[in-house]
N, C-alpha and C positions, 0 to 999 in steps of 0.2 A: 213291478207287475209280474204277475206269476204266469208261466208260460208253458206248455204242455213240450216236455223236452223230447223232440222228436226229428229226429235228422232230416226225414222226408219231406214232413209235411204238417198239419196241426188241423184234420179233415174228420169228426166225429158225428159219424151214419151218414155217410155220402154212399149215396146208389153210383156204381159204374155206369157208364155210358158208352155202348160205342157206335162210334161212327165211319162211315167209310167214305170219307169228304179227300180229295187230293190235298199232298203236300205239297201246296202253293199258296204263297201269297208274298207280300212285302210288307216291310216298315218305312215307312219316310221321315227325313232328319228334315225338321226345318230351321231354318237358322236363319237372324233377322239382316239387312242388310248392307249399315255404314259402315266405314272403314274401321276398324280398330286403333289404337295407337302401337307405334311401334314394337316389333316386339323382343324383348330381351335377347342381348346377344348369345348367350349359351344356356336353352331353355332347355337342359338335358335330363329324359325320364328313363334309367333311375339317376338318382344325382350320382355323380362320380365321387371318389373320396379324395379326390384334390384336381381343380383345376386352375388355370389362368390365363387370364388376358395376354395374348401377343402382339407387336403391335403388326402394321401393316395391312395388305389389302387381302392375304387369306391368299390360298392355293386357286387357281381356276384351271377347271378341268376343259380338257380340247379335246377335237375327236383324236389328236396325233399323242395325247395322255395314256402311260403306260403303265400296267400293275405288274410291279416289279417283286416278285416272290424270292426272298434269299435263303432257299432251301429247294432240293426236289422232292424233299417229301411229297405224298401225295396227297396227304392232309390239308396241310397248308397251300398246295398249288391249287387243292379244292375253293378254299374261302375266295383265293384269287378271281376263282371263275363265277362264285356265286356273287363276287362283287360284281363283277363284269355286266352279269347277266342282271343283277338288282337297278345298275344307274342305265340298261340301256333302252327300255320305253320309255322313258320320260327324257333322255338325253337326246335317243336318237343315234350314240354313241357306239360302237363296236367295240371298247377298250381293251385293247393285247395286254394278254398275261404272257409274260415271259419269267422265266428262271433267271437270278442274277447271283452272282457270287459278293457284289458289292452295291449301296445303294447306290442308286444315280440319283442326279437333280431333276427336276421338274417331273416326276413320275410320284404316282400312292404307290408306297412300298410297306410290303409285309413282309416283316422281320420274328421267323418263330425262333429265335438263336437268344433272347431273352435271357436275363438271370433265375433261375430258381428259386429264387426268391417273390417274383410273380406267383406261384402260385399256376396251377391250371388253366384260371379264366382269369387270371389280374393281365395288365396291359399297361402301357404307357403309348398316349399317343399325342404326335409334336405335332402342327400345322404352319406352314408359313409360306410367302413367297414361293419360294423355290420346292415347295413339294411336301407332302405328308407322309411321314412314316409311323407305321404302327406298329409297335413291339411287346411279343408275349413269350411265354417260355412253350411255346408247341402252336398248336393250328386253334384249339379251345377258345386259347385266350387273344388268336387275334381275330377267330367272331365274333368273339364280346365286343374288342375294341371295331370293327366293322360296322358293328348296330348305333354305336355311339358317332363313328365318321358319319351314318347316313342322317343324323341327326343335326350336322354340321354343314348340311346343305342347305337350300330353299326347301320347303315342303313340299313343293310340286315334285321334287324326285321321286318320289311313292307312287306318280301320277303311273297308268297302265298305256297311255298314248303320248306321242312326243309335244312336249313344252316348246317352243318359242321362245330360250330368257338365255340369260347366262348362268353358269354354276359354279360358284366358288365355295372352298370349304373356308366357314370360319376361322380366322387363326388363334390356335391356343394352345397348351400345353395342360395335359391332364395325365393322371397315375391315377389306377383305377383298382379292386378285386372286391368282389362279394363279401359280406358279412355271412352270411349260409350259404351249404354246400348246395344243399336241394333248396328250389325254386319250383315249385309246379303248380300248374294246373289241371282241372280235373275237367272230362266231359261225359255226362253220364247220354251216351249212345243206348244203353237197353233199354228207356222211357222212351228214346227220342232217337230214333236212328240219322246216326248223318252218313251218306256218300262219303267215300276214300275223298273228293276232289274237297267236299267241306272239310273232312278233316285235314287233311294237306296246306289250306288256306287258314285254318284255326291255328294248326304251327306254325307259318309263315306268323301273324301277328303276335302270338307269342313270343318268337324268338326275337323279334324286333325290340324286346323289352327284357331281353337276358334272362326269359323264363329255359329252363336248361331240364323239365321232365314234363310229361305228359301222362298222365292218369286214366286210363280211360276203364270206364266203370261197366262192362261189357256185361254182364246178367243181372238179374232182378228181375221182379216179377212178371213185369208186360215184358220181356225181350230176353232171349239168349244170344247176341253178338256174333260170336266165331264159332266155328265149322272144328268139328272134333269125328275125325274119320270114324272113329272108331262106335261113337252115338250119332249116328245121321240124323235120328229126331228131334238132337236139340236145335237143330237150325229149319230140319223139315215141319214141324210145331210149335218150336219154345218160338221162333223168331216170326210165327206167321203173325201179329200183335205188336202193339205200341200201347202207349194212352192213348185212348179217345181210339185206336185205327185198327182193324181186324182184314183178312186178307192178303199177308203179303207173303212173298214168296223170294226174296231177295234183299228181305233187312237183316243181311248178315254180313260178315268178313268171311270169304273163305281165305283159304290159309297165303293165298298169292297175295288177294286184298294183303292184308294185316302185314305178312312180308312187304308188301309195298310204301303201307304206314308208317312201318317200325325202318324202313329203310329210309324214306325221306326225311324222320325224324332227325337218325343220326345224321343225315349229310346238315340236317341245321344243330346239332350236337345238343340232342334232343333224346333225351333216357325214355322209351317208352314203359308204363308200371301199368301190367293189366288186372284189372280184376277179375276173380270169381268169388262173388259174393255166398255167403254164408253165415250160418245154418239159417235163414230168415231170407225172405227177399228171395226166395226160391220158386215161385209159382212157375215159372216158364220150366224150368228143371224139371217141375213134379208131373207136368202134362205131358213131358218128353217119355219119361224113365219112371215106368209105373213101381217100379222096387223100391222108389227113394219115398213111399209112402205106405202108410200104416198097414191100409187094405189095402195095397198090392194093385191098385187101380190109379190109371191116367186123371190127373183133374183136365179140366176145362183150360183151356190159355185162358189168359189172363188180359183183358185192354183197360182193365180200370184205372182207378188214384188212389186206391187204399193202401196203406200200410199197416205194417204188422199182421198178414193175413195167412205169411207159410211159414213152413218149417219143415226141413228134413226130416224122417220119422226115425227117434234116437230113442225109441223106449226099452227095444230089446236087443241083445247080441246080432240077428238075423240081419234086423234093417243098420244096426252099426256096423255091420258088417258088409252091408249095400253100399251105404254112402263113404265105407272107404277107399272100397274098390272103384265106385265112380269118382272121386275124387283123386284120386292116383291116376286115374284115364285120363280125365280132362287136366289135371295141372302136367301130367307129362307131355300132351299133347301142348301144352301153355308154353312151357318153361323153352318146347326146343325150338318153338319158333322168338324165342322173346331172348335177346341176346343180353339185355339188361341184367341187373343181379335181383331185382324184387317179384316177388310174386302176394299181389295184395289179395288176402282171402274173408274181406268185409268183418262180420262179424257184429253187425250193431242192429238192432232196434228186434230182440228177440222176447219179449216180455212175457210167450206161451213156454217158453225151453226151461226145462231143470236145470240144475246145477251139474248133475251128472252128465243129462245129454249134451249141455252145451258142452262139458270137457270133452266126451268123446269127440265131438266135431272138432272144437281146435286140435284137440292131439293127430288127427287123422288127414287133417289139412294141413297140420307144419311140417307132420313126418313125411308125407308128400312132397313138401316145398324143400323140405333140406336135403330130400332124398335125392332132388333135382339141381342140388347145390345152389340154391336161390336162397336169399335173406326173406324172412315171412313178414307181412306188412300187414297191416289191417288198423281199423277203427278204433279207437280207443277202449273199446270197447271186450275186448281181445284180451285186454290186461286180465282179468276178472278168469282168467284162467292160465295154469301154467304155459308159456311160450318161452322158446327159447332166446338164452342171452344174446343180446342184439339185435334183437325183432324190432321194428321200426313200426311204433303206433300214430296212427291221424289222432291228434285230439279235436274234437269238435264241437266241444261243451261252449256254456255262455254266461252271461253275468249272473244268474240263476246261480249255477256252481261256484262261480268265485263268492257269493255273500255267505256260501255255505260254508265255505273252508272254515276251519278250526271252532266251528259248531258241533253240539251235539249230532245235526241235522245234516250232516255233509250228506251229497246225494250222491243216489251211486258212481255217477260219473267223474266225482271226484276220487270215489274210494277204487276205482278201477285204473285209473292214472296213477294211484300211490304206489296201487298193486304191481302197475307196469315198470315203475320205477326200481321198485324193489328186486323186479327181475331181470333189471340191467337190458330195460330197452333204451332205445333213442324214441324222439318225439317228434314228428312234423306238425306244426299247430296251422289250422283252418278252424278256428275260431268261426261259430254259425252266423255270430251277431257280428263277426267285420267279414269274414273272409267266403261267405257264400253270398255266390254270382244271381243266383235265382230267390233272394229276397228282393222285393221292393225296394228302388230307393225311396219312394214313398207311396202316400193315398192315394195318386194318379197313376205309377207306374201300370200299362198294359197288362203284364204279365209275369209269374211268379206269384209269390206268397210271402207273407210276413209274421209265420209263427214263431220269429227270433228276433221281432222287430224290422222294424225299417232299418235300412242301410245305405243313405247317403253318401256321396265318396268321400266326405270327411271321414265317417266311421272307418271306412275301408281301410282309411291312411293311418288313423290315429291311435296304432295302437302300438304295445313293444310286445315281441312273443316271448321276450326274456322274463316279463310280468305275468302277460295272458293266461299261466295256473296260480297266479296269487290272491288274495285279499283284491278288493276295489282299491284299496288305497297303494298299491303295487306291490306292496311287499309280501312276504313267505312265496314266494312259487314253491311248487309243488317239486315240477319238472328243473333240473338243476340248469343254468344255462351251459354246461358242457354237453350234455342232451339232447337238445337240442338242433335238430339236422338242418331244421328250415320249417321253410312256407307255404302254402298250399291252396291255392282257392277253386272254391268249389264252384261247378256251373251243372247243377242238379236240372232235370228236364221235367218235375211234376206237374206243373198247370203253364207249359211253352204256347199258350195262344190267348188273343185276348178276351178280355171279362174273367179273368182269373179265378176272382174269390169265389166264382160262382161253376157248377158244372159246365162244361158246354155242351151247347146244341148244337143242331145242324145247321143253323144259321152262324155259327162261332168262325169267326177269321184265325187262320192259323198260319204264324208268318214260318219260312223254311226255316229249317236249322241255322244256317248260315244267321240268317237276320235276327232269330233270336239271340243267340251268339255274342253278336256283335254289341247289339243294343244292351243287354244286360253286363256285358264284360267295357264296355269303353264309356266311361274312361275310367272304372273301377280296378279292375287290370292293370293297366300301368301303376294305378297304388298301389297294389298288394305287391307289384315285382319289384319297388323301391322298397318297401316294410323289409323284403327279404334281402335285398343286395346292398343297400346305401347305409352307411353308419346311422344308429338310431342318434347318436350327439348332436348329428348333422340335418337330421330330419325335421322341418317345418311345414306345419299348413301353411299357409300365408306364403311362404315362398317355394312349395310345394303347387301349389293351385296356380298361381301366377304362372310356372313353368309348363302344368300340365293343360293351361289354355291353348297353349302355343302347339300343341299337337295336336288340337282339334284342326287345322289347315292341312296335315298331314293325313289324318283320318279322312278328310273327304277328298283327298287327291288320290287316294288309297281306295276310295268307294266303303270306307268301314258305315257302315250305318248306325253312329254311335246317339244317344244320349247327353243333347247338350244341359248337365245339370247345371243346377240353380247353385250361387255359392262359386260358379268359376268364370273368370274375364273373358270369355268366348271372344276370337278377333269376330267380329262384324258384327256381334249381339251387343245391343244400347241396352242399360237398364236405367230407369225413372224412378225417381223417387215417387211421384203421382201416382198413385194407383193403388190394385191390388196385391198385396208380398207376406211372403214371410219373411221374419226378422230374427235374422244368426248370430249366433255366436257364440264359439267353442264347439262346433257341431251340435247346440241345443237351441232351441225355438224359442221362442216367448210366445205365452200362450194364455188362456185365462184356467188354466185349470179345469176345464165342465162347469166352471159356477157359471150362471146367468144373477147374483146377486150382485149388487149393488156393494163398493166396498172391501169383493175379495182381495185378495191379493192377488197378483201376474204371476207367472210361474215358469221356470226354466224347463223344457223335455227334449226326451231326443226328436228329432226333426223329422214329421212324418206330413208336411203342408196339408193336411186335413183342416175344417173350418176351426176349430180350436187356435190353429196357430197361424189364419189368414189375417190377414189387418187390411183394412182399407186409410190409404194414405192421402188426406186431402188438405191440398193449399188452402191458404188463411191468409186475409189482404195485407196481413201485416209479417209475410215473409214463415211463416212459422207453420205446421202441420198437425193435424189431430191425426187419433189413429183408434180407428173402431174395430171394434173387434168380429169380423165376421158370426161366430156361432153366436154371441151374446147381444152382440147391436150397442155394447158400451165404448167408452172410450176410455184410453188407458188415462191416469191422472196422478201428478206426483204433487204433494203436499208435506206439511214436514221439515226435517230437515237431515244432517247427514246420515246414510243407515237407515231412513227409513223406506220402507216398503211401497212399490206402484202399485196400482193398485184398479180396478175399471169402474165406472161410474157410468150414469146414464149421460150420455153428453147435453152440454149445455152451453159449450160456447165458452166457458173460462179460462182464464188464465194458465190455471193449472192443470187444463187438459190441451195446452197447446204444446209446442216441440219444436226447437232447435234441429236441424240435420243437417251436419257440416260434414263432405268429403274429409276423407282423411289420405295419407300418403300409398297407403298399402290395400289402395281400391277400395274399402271399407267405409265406413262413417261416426260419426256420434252422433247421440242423438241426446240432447240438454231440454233438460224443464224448462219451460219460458216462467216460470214460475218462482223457480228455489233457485234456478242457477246452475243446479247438479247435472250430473250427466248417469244416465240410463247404464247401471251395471249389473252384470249377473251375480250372484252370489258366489256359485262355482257349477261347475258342468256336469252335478249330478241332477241324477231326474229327480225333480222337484222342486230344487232352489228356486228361493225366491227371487223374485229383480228387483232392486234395489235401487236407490237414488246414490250418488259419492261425488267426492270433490274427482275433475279431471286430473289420474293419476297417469296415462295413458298406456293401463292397464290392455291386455289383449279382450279381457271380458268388457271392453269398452268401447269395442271396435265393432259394429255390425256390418253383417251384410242383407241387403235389403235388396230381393228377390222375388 
């Protein structure tokens, strides 16, 4: 399906609207309410790259339990105290950090005195009886391994008020370090302003999942973010505006804020990457600094949802000579509060800019950033102009670009990535179609948009970014895997309140940042930060999903107001086979295609639970189940024999529109023709396979999940 390639958004002639409605409201998690079964012992997000079983009854912590730091660094006597301070609401605990030259027994000991061979953020960490020691080559790597001990609790340790239970760490023995260096996340604040305390709490759940940078997407057209002494109107103006909100006076950073940001980051060892977007995506800029336009006149601020609607004015010497000098003001005002080494200068979705003027904007904005000794980051889009060697591009392209590759037909997005290549950058891949936070995971999702498809947290999981510029069928990447720096997902702010697809009104609920946040990033998040940390050999849905259940008890003693999707063993959520579901498998639906005839065939898609891919699942006196198809009112029917095609029919009560659904081991099921015998298989996981009848081979495309 053909897809208007647009980073933003997929919005053609929508009227702005604004509104001056408060930012308030909530989202509520409901979650159903028997007990779950047990849950695995070491249900660790992201997987580690080796752990194992120890035996015995695990470390139990007391109030008289010590965190014993074998350094005075002041790095690592940091992590000591952030440990302290992490297990003591929910403990109730005070735990002394002290300095030790040797470990003792019965104490959590952090050990930054490691081989060099760790790595930065690698760790080894032992559990047993007599105490837990974690060891890394510096304070880095024994965060990492910290996020992974808190993981080896009960879940109630997240809780913010004291528990009533005991706490032992699981015992085990794990060796641990990332696959990618950069791990980030992105929060576009200039859509959507969050408060320093949301942001502050968006790192806290981040780091809890070894995400090790923050993105934050500071201008664009409704919002200019930070405080630039030197232009008071970008924040007296550019920031009076959001989507949908006009009036404000305080949706900014000034430069303490953002020092405060970039400071809390680092203490969770947390790279803050700001942006300033450009040459596009500038409406707040051009209402501030009437020189960065043609006619030399202020626009209007901006609260709409449109994209593609500015542009720096690069037509003649004059105004390129405007926007270099503002662009030298504001990134030097950037660069010396941002202790990091990036400075991201956007770059994408310009389709009014020449060839010429787009060069002069990148030449003006890197000679800026290098002038500031900062590495130049941006969009993939960036490539498509000279940058300098080692300039670190987002790619953000989608399966659209990859059918293109080695076509006549490659599209530019592909031809801007060669280009980048070519000029010996590195690549962070946020894929739009797995790795953005503000797609839909499906037809009901609240909020968000779905101009890249739906995105399910299978999709999120299931992808390698070692492939992600190649062929569908994995091969040629573009991007070389030495290139490749990391991960990156995006949590874009364009339609953050409910009834999405549609404008809002003043009647529109609009949940805080925070709760948007939450809900669109959990439990999608914790994928993307395994995709980037956990060996791809080692990586499984199926025991992927399994483990990321186990964090949904964490998430609400943590107050995350996450997203309990379809597809994962929620502890306390029952699913029936009786009823209304979609039916999974491989991250694609079964669905009728749109035909309401008589005869089609079933058809495999990506998973978007719309009435196409709803089924109503109804018991039959003889143990066995039909399955109608919500949009068409047929039932599915196998006939035939091996290889041949399912296919809907009008129901009627036969044989061969009845069904077998047998549990299987790995939460899943089959589901067998009462008819042929066969059992219900996808053909394979692209959009449009047929489903297919086969002998039980007990294939993965054999195994659904029934949601």
């Amino acid at each position: 399906m053909s897809r208007l390639h647009r980073r933003g958004r997929r919005l053609a002639a929508l009227v702005a609207v604004t509104l001056t409605l408060p930012l308030t409201a909530t989202v509520t998690q409901a979650v159903a309410a028997p007990p779950a079964p047990a849950p695995s012992p070491y249900a660790l997000v992201p997987l580690p790259v080796s752990q194992q079983a120890v035996g015995g009854q695990g470390f139990a912590l007391t109030p008289r339990t010590r965190i014993s730091v074998l350094s005075k660094d002041s790095a690592a006597v940091g992590v000591g105290t952030y440990l302290s301070k992490l297990l003591a609401p929910a403990t109730g605990y005070d735990l002394r950090v002290v300095k030790d030259t040797k470990a003792p027994k019965n104490a959590v000991v952090l050990d930054p005195n490691g081989p060099e061979s760790l790595g930065a953020e690698g760790y080894t960490l032992t559990s047993g009886t007599d105490g837990v020691v974690v060891k890394a080559h510096g304070a880095e790597g024994l965060f990492r391994g910290v996020q992974t001990l808190r993981q080896l609790l009960p879940a109630a340790v997240e809780s913010r008020t004291r528990q009533s239970r005991s706490w032992t760490v699981s015992p085990v023995q794990i060796s641990d370090s990332p696959r990618y260096e950069y791990r980030g996340v992105m929060l576009d604040v200039a859509r959507r302003f969050y408060p320093v305390d949301q942001v502050k709490r968006y790192i806290d759940e981040a780091a809890a999942y070894k995400i090790n940078t923050l993105h934050l997407h500071l201008t664009d057209d409704q919002g200019w973010r930070i405080a630039i002494d030197a232009l008071p109107d970008l924040t007296k103006v550019g920031a009076s505006t959001q989507s949908g909100f006009t009036g404000g006076t305080d949706w900014y950073y000034t430069a303490a804020d953002y020092k405060e940001i970039v400071s809390y980051a680092t203490s969770r060892f947390m790279t803050v990457v700001p942006e300033i977007d450009g040459p596009g995506h500038t409406e707040a800029a051009l209402a501030s600094v009437p020189g960065l336009n043609c006619d030399n006149k202020a626009k209007a601020p901006y609260s709409g949802f449109e994209v593609g609607i500015s542009l720096y004015c690069l037509d003649d010497g004059t105004h390129i000579g405007n926007t270099r000098r503002f662009l030298k003001t504001v990134i030097k005002a950037v660069a010396k509060l941002t202790p990091g080494p990036y400075i991201h200068l956007g770059g994408d979705e310009t389709p009014q800019a020449t060839p010429e003027g787009y060069a002069a904007y990148v030449k003006a904005a890197t000679d800026a950033t290098v002038g500031r000794d900062k590495t130049v980051m941006g969009w993939h889009q960036l490539g498509q102009a000279p940058v300098p060697a080692g300039s670190l591009l987002q790619y953000w392209g989608e399966d659209d670009d990859r059918e293109s590759i080695g076509t006549p037909d490659e599209t530019d997005s592909v031809r801007f990535v060669r280009n980048g290549v070519a000029q010996g950058a590195r690549f962070v891949m946020s894929p739009s179609d797995h790795a953005y936070l503000d797609m839909k995971y499906d037809v009901g999702t609240p909020y968000g948009l779905s101009w890249s498809g739906y995105v399910p947290v299978q999709r999120s999981y299931d992808w390698d970014p070692a492939t992600v510029t190649g062929k569908l069928d994995g091969t040629g990447a573009i991007v070389p895997a030495q290139k490749i720096a990391g991960v990156e997902a995006a949590l874009w702010a364009d339609r953050a309140y409910e009834g999405s697809n549609a404008l809002p009104t003043p009647a529109t609920t609009w949940p805080t940042p925070q709760a948007y946040a939450d809900y669109m990033s959990f439990p999608r998040l914790p994928a993307l930060a395994e995709v980037g940390w956990s060996p791809q050999s080692a990586r499984d849905w199926n025991g992927f999903r399994q483990r990321l259940a186990q964090q949904g008890p964490r998430w609400t003693a943590a107050g995350i107001g996450y997203y309990a999707a379809p597809g994962i063993p929620w502890p306390g959520v029952v699913r029936t086979v009786e009823g209304v579901h979609t039916i999974v498998t491989g991250g694609i639906a079964l669905e009728n295609g749109g035909s309401a005839s008589d005869g089609s065939d079933l058809l495999m898609w990506a998973t978007n639970r719309g009435n196409n891919q709803t089924w109503t699942i109804a018991p039959q006196s003889d143990g066995t189940y039909t399955m109608t198809n919500k949009s068409s009112g047929k039932c599915a029917e196998a006939t035939g024999g091996a290889g041949a095609t399912v296919v809907q029919r009008a129901c009627d009560g036969r044989t061969a529109q009845r069904w077998r659904i047998t549990p299987t081991a790995d939460d899943q099921s089959t589901i067998t023709s009462a008819g042929t015998g066969l059992v219900l298989t996808a053909a394979s996981t692209a959009n449009g396979a047929k489903a297919t009848q086969q002998p039980d081979t007990g294939s993965v495309l054999q195994h659904w999940t029934i949601d």
